[in-house]
Z-matrix of the N, CA and C atoms (Angstrom, degrees):
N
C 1 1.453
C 2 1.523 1 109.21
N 3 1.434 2 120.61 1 176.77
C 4 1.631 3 113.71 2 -164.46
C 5 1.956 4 75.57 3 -166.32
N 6 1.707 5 73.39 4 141.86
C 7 1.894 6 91.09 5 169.32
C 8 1.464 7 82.05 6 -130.13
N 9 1.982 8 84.14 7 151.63
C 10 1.356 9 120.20 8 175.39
C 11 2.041 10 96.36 9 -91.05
N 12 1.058 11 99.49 10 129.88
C 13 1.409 12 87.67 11 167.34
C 14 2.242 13 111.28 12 -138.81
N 15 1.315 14 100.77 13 170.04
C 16 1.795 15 97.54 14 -171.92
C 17 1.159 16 105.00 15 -136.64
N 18 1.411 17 124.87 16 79.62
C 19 1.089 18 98.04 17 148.67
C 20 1.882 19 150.60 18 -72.74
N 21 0.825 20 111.36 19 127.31
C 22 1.560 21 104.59 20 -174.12
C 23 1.748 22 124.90 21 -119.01
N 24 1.815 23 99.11 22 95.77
C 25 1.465 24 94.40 23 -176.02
C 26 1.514 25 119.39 24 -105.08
N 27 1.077 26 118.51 25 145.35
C 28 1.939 27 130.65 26 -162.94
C 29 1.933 28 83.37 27 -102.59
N 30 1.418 29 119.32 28 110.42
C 31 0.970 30 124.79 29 152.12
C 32 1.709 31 143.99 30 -127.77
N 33 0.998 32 112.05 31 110.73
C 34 1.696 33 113.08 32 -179.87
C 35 1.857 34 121.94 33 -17.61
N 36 1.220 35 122.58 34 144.14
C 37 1.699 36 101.98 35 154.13
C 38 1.030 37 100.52 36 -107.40
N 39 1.316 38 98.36 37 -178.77
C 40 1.434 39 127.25 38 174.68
C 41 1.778 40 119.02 39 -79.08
N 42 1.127 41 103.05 40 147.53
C 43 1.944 42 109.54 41 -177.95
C 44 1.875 43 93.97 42 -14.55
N 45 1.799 44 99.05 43 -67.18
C 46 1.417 45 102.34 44 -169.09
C 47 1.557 46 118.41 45 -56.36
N 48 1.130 47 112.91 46 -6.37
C 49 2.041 48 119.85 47 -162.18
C 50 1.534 49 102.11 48 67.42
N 51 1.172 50 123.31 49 45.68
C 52 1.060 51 144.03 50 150.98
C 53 1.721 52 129.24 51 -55.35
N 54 1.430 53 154.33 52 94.94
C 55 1.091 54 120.84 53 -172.98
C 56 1.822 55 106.25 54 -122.68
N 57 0.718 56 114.20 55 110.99
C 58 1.814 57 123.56 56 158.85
C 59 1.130 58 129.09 57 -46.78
N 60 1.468 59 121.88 58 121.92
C 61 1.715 60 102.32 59 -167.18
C 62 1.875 61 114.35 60 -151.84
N 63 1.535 62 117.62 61 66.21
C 64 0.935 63 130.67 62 169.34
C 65 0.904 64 116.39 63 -16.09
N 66 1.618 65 148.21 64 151.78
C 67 1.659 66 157.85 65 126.35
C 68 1.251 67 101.19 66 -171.48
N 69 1.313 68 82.00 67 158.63
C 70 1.572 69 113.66 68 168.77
C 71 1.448 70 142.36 69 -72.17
N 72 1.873 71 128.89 70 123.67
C 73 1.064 72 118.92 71 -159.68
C 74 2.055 73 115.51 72 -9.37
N 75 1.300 74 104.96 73 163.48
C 76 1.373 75 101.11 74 -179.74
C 77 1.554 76 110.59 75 -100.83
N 78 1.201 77 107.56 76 -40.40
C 79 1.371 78 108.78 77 175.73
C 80 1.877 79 115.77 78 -101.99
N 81 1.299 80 102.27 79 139.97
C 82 1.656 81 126.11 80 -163.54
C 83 1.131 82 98.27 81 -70.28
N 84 1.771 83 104.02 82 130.52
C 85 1.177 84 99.50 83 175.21
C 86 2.139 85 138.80 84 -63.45
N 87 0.863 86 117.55 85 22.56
C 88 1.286 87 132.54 86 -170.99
C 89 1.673 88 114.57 87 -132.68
N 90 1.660 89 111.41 88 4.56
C 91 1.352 90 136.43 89 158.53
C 92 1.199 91 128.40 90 -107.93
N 93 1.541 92 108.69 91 -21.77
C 94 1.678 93 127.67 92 155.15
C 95 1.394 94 99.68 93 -83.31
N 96 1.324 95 151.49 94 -42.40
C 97 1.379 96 117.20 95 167.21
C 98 1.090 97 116.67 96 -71.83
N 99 1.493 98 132.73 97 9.68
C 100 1.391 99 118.38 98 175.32
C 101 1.748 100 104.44 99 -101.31
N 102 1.284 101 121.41 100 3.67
C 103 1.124 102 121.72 101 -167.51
C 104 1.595 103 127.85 102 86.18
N 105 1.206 104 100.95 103 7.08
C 106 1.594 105 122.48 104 -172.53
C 107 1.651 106 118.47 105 -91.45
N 108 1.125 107 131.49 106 144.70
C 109 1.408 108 142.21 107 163.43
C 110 1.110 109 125.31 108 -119.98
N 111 1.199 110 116.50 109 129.49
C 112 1.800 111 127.69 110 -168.75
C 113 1.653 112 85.63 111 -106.44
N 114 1.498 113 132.13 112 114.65
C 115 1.618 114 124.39 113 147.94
C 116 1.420 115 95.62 114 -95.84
N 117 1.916 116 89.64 115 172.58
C 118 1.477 117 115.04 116 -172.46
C 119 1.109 118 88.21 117 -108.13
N 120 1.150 119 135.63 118 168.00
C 121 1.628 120 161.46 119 34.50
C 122 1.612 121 113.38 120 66.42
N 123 1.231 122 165.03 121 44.34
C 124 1.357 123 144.18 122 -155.80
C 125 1.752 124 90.87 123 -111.42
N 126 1.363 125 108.53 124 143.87
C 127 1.044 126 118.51 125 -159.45
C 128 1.837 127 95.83 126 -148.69
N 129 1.239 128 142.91 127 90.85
C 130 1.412 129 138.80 128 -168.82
C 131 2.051 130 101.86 129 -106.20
N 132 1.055 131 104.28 130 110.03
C 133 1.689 132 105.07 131 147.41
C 134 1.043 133 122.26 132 -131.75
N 135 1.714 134 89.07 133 175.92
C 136 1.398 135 98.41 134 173.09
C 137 1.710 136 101.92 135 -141.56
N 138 1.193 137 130.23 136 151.88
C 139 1.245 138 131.71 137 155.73
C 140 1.695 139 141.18 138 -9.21
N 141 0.864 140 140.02 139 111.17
C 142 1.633 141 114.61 140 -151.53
C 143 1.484 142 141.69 141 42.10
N 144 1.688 143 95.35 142 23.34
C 145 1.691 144 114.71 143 167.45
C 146 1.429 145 122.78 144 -118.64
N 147 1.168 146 128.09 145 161.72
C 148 1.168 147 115.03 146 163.13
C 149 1.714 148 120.55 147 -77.95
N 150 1.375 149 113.46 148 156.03
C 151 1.697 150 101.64 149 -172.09
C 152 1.468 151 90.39 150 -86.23
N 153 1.510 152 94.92 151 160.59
C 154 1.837 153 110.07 152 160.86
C 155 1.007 154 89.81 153 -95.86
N 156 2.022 155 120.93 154 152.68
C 157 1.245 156 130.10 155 157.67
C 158 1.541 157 103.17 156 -116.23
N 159 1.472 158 111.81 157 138.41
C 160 1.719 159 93.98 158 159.30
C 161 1.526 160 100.23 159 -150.43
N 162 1.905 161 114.37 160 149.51
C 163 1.519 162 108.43 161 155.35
C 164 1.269 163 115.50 162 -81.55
N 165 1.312 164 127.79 163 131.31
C 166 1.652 165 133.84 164 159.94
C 167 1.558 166 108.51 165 -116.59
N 168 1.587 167 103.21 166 124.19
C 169 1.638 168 101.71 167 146.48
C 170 1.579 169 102.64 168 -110.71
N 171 1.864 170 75.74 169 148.54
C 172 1.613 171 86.26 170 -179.82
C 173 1.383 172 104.41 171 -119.88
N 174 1.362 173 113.27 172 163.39
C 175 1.403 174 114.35 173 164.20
C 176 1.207 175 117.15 174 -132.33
N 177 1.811 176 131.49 175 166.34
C 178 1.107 177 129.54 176 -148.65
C 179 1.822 178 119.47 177 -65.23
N 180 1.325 179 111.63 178 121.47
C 181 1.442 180 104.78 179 -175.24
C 182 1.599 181 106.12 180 89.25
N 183 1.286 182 115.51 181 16.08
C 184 2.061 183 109.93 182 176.55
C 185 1.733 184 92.84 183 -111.13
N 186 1.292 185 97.83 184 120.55
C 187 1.819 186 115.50 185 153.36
C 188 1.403 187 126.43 186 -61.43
N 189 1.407 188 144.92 187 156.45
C 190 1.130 189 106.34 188 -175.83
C 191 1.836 190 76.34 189 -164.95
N 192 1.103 191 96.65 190 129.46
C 193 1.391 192 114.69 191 -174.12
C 194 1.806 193 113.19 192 -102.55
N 195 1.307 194 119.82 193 103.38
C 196 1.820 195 117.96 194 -178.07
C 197 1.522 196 112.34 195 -88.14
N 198 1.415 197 103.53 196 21.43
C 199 1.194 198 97.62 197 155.15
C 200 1.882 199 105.48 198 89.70
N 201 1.603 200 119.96 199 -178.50
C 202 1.439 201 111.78 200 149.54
C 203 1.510 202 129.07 201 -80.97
N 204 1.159 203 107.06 202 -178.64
C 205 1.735 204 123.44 203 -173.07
C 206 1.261 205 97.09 204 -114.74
N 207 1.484 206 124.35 205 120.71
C 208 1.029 207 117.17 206 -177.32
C 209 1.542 208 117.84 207 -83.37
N 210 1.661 209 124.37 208 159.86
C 211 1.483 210 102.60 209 -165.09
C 212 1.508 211 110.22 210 -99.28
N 213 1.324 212 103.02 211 -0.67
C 214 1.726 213 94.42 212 -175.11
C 215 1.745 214 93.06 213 -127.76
C-alpha cells in the first residue's frame, strides 16, 4: 500500500533569499535495504513567480542544492 501525504511549509528567506531546509533521509531505512527509493515532491513559490518543481531523494548526510529562484 502507499500513502499520499502534504506537507506544506510557509517559510521566510534570508536578507540574501536564501532558504535552509533540514530533513531527514527520504527514503526508510528498510526500503533502502530493499533496494527501493521513496523521492519527495519539492515544490517552491512565490507570488507572481513561476513555481520550481523538483523530485529529490536524499540520503543520509547529502546536501542538495535547487538551484536559484528566478525573479521574473
Amino acid at each position: 500500500t502507499s500513502t499520499h501525504e502534504v506537507i506544506d511549509i510557509n517559510s521566510a528567506s534570508a536578507p540574501d533569499g536564501t532558504i535552509e531546509w533540514h530533513i531527514n533521509p527520504t527514503t526508510r531505512p528498510m526500503e533502502a535495504a530493499a533496494g527501493r527509493t521513496e523521492p519527495l515532491r519539492v515544490t517552491i513559490s512565490a507570488p507572481g513567480r513561476t513555481p520550481i518543481v523538483r523530485d529529490v531523494t536524499l540520503v543520509r548526510g547529502e546536501e542538495l542544492d535547487l538551484g536559484s529562484f528566478p525573479i521574473a
